[in-house]
Phi, psi and omega in degrees: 000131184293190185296287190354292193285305177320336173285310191269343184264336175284290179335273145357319218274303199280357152303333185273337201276327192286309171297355198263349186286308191325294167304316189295306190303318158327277149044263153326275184331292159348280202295334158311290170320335185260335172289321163306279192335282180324337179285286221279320196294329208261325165289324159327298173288344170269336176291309194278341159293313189277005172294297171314320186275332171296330167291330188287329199267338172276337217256329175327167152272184205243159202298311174313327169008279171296330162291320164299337166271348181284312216297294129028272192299328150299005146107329160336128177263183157167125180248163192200188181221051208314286212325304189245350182258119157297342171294285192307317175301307173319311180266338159303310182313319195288015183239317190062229248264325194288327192323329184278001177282342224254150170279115180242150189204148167281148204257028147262000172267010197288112156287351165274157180278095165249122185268345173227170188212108024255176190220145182249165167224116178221148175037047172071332167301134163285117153236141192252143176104160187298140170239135188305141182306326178302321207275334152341293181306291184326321189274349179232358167055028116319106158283122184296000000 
């Protein structure tokens, strides 16, 4: 075999090495794109699931519901400090998703004088401090 041919047979050698690197990177690549593809399809479908279920759980009533609205029509208050007072943060909880049914008023819009927070005002009486949803019940013949 001449000089020529061994030059054109190296030639020929690193041509194939070059397409098989070539296929191989491709490949690579491929399975990278079905593998993205596959994240974002999959991020995607858990962001749109946890959408449904948070509209569904918004959309629900909240456990109190029927108790925080009689307390309303009875005229019941609870004045607080939602922002900053963990007690008023306290007495809310206990109501959860109901809590927006409740006449709730910040206790500088108070026609009473309040020194603690919350202070409920019912049938003219002040009670100050968190109050048990029962003792709620008793005072206003809410039913829990």
């Amino acid at each position: 075999m001449n000089n020529a041919q061994r030059q054109e047979k190296l030639r020929l050698k690193q041509e194939a090495l070059n397409q098989e690197r070539d296929q191989a990177l491709q490949l690579k690549r491929e399975k990278a794109r079905r593998r993205n593809k596959m994240l974002a399809i999959t991020g995607i479908s858990i962001a749109v699931l946890a959408l449904l279920a948070f509209g569904i759980s918004a959309m629900l009533p909240g456990p109190y519901d029927s108790f925080a609205k009689c307390l309303s029509e009875k005229g019941a208050i609870m004045y607080g400090a939602i922002d900053w007072c963990h007690y008023t943060q306290d007495q809310a909880g206990m109501f959860g998703k109901s809590f927006k049914h409740l006449d709730y008023r910040d206790y500088q819009e108070a026609e009473v004088a309040i020194k603690k927070t919350p202070t409920w005002l019912i049938n003219g009486q002040v009670y100050e401090n968190v109050q048990s949803l029962e003792r709620l019940s008793s005072l206003t013949g809410c039913p829990l």
